[in-house]
N, C-alpha and C positions, 0 to 999 in steps of 0.2 A: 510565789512564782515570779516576781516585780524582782524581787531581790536578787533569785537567781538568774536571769534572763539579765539584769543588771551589772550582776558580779563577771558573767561569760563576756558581757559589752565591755568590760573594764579589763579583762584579761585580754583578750583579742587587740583592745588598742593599746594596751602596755607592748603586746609582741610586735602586733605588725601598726598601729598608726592608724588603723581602721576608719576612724574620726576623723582626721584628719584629710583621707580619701576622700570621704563620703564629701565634706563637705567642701574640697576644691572643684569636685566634678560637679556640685551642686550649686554651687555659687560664684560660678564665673562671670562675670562683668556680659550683657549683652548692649551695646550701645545703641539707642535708640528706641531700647523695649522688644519684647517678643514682638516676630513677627509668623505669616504662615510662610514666609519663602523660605525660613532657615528650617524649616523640617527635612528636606531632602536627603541631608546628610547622614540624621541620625535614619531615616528609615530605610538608606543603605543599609545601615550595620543591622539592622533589625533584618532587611532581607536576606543578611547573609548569615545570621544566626540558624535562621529558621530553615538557609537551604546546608547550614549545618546540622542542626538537629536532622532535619528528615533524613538528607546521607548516608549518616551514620547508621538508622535503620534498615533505608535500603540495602547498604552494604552488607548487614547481617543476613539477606536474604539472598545476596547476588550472587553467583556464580561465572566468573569469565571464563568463558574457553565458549567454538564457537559449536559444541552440543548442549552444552549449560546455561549460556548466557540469556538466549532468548524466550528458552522454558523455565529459568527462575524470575523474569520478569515476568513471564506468563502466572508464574506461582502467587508472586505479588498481586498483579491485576485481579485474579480473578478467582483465589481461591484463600490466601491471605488475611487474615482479621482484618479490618482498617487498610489494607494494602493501597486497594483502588486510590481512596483518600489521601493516603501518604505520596505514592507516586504522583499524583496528579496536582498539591501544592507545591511537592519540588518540582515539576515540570511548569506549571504558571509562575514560580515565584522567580525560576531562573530568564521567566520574558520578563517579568516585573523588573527585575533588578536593571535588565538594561534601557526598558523606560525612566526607570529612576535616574540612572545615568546621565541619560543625554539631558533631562531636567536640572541635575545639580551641574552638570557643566556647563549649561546655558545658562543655569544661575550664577554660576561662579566669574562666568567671561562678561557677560552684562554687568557684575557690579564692581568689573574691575579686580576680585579679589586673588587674583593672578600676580599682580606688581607687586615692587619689591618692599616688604623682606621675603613675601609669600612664593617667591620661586620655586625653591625646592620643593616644597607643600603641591603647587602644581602641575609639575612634572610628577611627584609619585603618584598623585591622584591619575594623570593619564597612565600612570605602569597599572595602577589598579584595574583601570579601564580596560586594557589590552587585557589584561589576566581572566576578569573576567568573560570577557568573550571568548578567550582561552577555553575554559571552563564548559560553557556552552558549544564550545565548538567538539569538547571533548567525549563532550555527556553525548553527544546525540549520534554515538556510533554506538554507545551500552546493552543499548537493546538486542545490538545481532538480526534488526528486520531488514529487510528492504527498501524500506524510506531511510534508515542511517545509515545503513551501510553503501548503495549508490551514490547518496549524497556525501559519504564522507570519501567515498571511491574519486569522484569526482574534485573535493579538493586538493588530496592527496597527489593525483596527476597532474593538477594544477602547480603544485608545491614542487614537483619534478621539473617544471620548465622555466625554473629561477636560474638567472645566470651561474655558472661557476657549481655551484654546490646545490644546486636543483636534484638530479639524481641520488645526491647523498644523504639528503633532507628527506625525501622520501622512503629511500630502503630504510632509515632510523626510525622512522615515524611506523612503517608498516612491521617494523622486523623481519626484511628479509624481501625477497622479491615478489610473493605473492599472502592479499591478506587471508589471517589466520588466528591461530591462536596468541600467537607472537605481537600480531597487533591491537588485539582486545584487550591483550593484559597490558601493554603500553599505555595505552589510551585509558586504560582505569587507572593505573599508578598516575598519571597525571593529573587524572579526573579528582581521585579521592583522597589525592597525597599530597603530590608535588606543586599541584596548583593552590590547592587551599592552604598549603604549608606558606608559601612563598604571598599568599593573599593576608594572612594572617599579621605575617612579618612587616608588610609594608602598609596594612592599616595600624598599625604599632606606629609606626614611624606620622604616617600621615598623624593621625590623631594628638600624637605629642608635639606635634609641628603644628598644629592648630592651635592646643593650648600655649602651647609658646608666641606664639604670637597674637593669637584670641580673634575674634571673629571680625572680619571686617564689615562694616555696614555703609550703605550707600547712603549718604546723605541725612547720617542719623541725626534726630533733635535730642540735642542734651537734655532737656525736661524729662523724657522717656523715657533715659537710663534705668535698665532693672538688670536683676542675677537670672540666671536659668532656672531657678529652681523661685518659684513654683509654673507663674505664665509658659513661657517657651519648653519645659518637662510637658505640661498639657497637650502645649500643641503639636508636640513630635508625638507622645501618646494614640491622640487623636487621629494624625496621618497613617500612624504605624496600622493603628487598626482599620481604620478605612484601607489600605493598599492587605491588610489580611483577608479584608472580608470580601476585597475584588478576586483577591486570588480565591477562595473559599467558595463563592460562588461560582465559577469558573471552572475548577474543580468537581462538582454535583451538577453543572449543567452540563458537559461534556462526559463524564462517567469516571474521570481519572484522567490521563493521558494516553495518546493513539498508540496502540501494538498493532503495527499491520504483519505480515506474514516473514516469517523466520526468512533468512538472508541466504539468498540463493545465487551463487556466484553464475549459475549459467542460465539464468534468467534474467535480463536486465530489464529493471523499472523504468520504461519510458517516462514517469512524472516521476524523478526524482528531484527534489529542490530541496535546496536549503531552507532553514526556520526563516519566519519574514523579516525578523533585523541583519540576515545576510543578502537578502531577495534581492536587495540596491547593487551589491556588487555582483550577484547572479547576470543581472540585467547590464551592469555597465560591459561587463566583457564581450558581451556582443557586439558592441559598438570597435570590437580589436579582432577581427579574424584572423586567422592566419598565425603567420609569424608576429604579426602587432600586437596578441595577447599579450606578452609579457610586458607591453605598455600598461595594457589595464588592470595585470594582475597585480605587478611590482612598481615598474617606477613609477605612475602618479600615484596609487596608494602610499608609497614609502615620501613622497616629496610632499604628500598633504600631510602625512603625520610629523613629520620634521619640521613643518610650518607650524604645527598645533603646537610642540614643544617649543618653538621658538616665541610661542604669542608673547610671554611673559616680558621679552624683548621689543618686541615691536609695538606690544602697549605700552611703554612706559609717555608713549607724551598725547595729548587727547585725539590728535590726530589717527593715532596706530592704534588708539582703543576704538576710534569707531572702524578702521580696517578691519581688525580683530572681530567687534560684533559683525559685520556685513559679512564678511568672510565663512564665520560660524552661520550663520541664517541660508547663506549658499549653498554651504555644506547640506544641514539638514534639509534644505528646499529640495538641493538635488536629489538629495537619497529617498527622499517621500516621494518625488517625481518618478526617479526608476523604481521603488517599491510598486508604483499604482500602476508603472507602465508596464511590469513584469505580470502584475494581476491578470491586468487589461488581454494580453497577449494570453495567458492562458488561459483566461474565460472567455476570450474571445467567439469561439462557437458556441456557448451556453448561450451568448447574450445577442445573439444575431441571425437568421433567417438562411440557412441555406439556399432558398429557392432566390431569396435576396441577391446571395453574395455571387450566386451563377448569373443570374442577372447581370448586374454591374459588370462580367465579364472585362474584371478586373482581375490580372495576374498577381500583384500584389496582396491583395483582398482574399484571393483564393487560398495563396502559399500559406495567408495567417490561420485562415481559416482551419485549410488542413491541420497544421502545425498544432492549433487547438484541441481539434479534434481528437487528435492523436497523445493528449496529455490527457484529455478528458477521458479518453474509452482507457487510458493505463491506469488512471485514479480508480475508475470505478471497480477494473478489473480487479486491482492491488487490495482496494476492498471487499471486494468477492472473494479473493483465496483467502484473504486475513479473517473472516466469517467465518468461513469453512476450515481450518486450520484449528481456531479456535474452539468452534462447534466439534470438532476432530478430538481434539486433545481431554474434553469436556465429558468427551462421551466414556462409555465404559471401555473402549480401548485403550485410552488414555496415551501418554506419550511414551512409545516406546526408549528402550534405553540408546538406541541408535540415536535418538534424538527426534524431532519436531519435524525436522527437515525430510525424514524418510515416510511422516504423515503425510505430505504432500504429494512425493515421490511415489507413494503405492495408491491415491487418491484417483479412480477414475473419473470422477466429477471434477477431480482438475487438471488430471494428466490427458483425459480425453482429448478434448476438445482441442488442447493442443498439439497433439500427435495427429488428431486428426487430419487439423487445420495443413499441417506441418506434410502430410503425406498421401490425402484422398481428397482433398477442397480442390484438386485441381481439376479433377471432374466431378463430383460428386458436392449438392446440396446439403445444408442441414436445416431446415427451415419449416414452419409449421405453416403447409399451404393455406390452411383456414384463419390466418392474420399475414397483414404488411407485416413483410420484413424489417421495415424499421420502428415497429411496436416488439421488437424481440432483439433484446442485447445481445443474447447468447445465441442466435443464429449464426451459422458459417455460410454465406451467402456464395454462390459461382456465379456470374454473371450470363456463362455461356455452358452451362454442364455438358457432359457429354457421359451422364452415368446417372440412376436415379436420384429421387430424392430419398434419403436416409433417416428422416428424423420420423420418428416410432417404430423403425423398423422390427419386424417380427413378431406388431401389433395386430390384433382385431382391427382395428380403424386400416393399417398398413396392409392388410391380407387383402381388404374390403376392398380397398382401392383398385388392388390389382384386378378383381374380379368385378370391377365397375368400366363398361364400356366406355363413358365418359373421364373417366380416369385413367384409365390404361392409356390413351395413348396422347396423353400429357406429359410435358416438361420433367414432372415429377415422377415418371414411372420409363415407361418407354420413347417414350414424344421426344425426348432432347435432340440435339440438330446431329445428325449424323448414324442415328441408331440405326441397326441389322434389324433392331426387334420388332419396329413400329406395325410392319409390313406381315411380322412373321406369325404364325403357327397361334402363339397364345393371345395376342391379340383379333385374328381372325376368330377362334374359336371364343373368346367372351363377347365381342361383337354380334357373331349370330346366334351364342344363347340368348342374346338380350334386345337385341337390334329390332329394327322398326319392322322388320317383315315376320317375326313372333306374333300371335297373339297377347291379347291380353292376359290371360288362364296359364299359357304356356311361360309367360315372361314373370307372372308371380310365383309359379314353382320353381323357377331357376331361380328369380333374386332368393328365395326364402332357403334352397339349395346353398345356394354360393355363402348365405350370410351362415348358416351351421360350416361352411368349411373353412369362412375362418375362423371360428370360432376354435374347430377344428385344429386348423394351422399353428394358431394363439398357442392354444395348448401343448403345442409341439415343441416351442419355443421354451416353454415354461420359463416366462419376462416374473422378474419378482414383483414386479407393477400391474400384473395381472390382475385383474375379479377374483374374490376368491368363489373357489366352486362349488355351487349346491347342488342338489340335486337334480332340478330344472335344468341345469347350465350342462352339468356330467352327461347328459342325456343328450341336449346337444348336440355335445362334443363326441360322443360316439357314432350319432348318424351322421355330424361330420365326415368322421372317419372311416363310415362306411362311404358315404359319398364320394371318397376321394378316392377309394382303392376300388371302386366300379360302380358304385350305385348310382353315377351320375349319367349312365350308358343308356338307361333305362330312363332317365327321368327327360332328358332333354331332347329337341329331334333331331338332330345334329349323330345321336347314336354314338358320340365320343366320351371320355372320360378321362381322368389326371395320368391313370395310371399307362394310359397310350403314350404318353411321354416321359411319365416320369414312374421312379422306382418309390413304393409308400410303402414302409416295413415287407410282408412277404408279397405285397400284389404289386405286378407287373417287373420291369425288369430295365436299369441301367440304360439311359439311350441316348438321346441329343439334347434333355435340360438335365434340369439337377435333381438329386432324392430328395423327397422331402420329409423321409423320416427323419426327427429331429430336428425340423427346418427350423431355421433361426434360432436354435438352441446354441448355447456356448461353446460345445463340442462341435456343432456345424458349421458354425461361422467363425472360429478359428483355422478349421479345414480348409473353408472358400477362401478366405480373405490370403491362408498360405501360399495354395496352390487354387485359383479358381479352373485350369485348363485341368487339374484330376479326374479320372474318370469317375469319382462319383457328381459331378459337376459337366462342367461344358466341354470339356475334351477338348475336341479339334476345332470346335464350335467358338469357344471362347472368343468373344471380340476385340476388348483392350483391356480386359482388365491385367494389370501386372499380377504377380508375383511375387508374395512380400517375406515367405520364407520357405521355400520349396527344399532346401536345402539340408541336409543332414546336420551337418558342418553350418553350425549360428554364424561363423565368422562370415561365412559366405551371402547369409540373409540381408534384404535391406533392412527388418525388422528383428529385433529378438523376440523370444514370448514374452515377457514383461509388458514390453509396448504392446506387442502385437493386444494381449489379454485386455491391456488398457480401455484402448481402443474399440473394441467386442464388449469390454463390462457396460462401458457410458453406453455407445449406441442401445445395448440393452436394458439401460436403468438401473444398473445393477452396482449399486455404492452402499454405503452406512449410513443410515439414514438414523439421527442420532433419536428424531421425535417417535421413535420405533425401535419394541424391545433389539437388541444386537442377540446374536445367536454366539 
């Protein structure tokens, strides 16, 4: 086996010199002896092997177009062999790399190794530099979410407001005037072609421009002259694996890399930002409003990087080499300064005292305040639908062929709320009166309703309310400022079922009445979050039902009943409230919410509710059914509930 393992070594280096390779790249002269600061460079090349290798897998998986792209990263994430793992080194290794960076060019400019013959060598190493960020800047539209695609929305219009060729830079980069498919596959040909191709060619270059002129060492002691091979191979070994095993971990603490929710062009991500080695220039552009942007976008960025090419020049005498260092230390001082201050500002309300910052009855203090806020409730929310998207896709309905994006779009747990907010929060609560409002994220708060509260509507608890004296003529029912009802008919008559001038005998037959009616009511509804019903419960629910359609005339001294108002399957008849067959059912509350002034409803009666599709003619509607349904499903609890069989 010796012999032939021998013979193949003997072959190989008759053809290609193999021998000869091995050993120039092994036994290059290091002056001064290995040290750990020359590691940087090789564990470049090792970072960028390795966001090689993974690439390439990814890419076998990926799909660009924008119904494909974000549900074959989802495929990767989350259903993939190894995916999560694969995705989540190449998403750490490509931060890694530009930590590495700014380390070997802080090592390069400190030891001088910039000056001449080394020029060229330090100019291609900045074109690598740029590429790489290229690279990063390219990868993080791939996924088609929400967090890439705003933030890449955002550089792109940025990229529009360069002098001269601003708008043409743009339509090239987008494909066209709005992004698309044209833009995903752009931005992958550069991702996984054009960039790596062109990264390739000029670590070619750099690398043989190193050897050519061989390592430069600060201040080396000739005594400690050694080759690369074997000390200094250790210690880039060494590095390489320590920066694997940062990324590695990193990777299993985090779960892979973030997929928040597929890219929604008519939903804009209030926290959208850049990854945090763009965060510096995120934040310096603030400092340029207006028209002054293109100060901060273009010309001092282009005039620091013309100065960075120029170092090689300006170092050449001790003088310009310490310009050079102080210069570079500025640089990174400042960009760590706006990194922390871009933080600062949007964690701002995480890390500070509302009742605080009213206090201080500081204007300044407050705008931040807000500003925070408002990055904060879009993070969490951006989290919320990216759960639920996820949890969506996962379940047995899996992602339709329309794509990810129409999971959302037929989602009432996440098109509610926002249609809600969007069309009925202008009078109407969503809030669980039995907690503070702000122990509930998902509340839709009014400050001044002028319609009830909503949230359980068409419940047991929600029926109970109405027929609770002390509840009835509260904020959350009837009570709000302005009501017809507070005064009217169905508050008068649960008052003196229940009211202080009942007996005691008389007031527990009616509470134990009213509690079978809603019980009653509940059932009317039929909420998928209902009890389910036994026997005890059916039973109930039919003396309910007889309660409501007259047995309440006879129990109460009042001598009244529901159906003197209202029409309950065949007892009583159409009048000044609403039927409550059906009440709070899907087919009813589609009905009200169309037309509430319809005679099986308030008629003439009606007080403010609008009219959200009374109309034959959808185009005519302020609602289509889509929404309108939306809307009707959340209020009623009625989604996919994944931890539960799907029908």
């Amino acid at each position: 086996m010796t012999k032939l393992f021998q013979s193949l070594g003997d072959w190989l280096d008759d053809r290609a010199g193999v021998r000869k390779l091995i050993h120039d790249s092994l036994y290059e002269p290091i002056p001064g002896g290995a040290r750990w600061r020359y590691v940087w460079g090789s564990t470049l090349v090792m970072a960028f092997m390795t966001q090689l290798i993974t690439g390439v897998f990814l890419w076998m998986a990926y799909s660009p177009s924008t119904q494909t792209a974000w549900e074959s990263v989802f495929y990767i994430q989350y259903e993939m062999n190894g995916g999560w793992l694969l995705r989540g080194i190449h998403h750490f290794m490509a931060q890694a790399m530009v930590v590495l960076l700014a380390i070997h060019f802080l090592q390069v400019v400190w030891d001088g190794a910039y000056r001449a013959p080394r020029e060229l060598n330090f100019i291609l190493g900045l074109v690598l530099m740029l590429i790489v960020l290229g690279l990063a800047l390219t990868g993080y539209l791939l996924p088609w979410d929400q967090k890439g695609y705003w933030a890449t929305s955002v550089g792109t219009n940025l990229a529009s407001q360069a002098p001269v060729i601003g708008p043409d830079v743009k339509k090239l980069a987008v494909g066209g005037s709005e992004y698309g498919h044209q833009t995903l596959t752009r931005f992958f040909a550069l991702h996984a072609g054009v960039l790596p191709g062109a990264l390739m060619a000029f670590l070619v270059l750099h690398i043989a421009l190193f050897r050519r002129h061989g390592l430069h060492a600060r201040k080396p002691d000739p005594t400690k002259d050694a080759m690369f091979w074997p000390d200094q191979v250790l210690k880039d070994s060494i590095a390489a694996l320590a920066v694997l095993t940062v990324v590695l971990l990193l990777t299993i603490y985090f779960g892979g890399a973030e997929l928040t929710a597929p890219a929604d062009p008519a939903n804009p991500y209030d926290a959208a930002r850049p990854e945090w080695y763009f965060l510096f220039l995120f934040q310096f552009l603030k400092w340029f409003p207006g028209e002054l942007e293109v100060w901060g976008a273009f010309i001092i960025p282009g005039l620091i990087m013309a100065v960075l090419f120029l170092m090689p020049w300006i170092g050449r005498t001790r003088t310009g080499h310490l310009i050079n260092i102080a210069m570079l230390f500025l640089l990174l001082g400042g960009a760590a300064a706006l990194t922390a201050q871009a933080i600062h500002e949007d964690y701002f309300a995480a890390w500070n005292s509302k009742e605080e910052i009213l206090k201080a009855d500081d204007p300044v203090l407050a705008a931040r305040y807000e500003a925070s806020e408002r990055f904060l409730n879009a993070k969490a929310e951006a989290h919320r639908e990216a759960d639920r998207v996820i949890e969506l896709a996962e379940s047995p309905e899996r992602i339709p062929p329309t794509g990810a994006l129409s999971l959302m779009y037929d989602d009432p747990l996440l098109q509610g709320p926002r249609l809600f907010a969007q069309n009925c929060a202008s009078c109407h609560n969503y809030v669980d009166p039995s907690k503070p409002a702000e122990e509930q994220p998902h509340a839709i708060v009014n400050a001044a309703p002028t319609a009830p509260n909503l949230f359980g509507v068409g419940s047991e608890a929600w029926a109970a309310g109405i027929l609770n004296p002390e509840k009835i003529a509260s904020a959350h029912y009837f009570g709000y400022e302005g009501s017809p009802f507070v005064e009217g008919d169905m508050v008068s008559y649960v008052t003196e079922s229940l009211g202080a001038d009942v007996d005691d005998e008389q007031r527990a037959k009616a509470k134990e009445a009213f509690a079978k009616v809603a019980e009653a009511l509940e059932a009317e509804a039929a909420l998928p979050t209902a009890p389910k019903t036994n026997e005890e419960r059916q039973n109930r629910i039919a003396e309910g039902r007889e309660l409501i359609a007259g047995g309440l005339s006879e129990m109460l001294e009042s001598g009244m009943s529901c159906t003197d108002c209202h029409k309950f399957h065949d007892a009583g008849d159409l009048g000044t409230a609403p039927d409550l067959t059906g009440y709070m059912s899907r087919e009813w509350l589609l009905a009200f919410v169309r037309n509430p002034a319809g005679e099986r409803f308030y008629g003439d009666n009606n007080d403010r509710m609008p009219a959200f599709g009374p109309h034959d003619n959808p185009q005519l509607n302020q609602l289509d059914d889509k929404s309108l349904g939306l809307i009707v499903d959340w209020l009623r609890g009625d989604w996919v509930r994944v931890s539960e069989p799907v029908e």
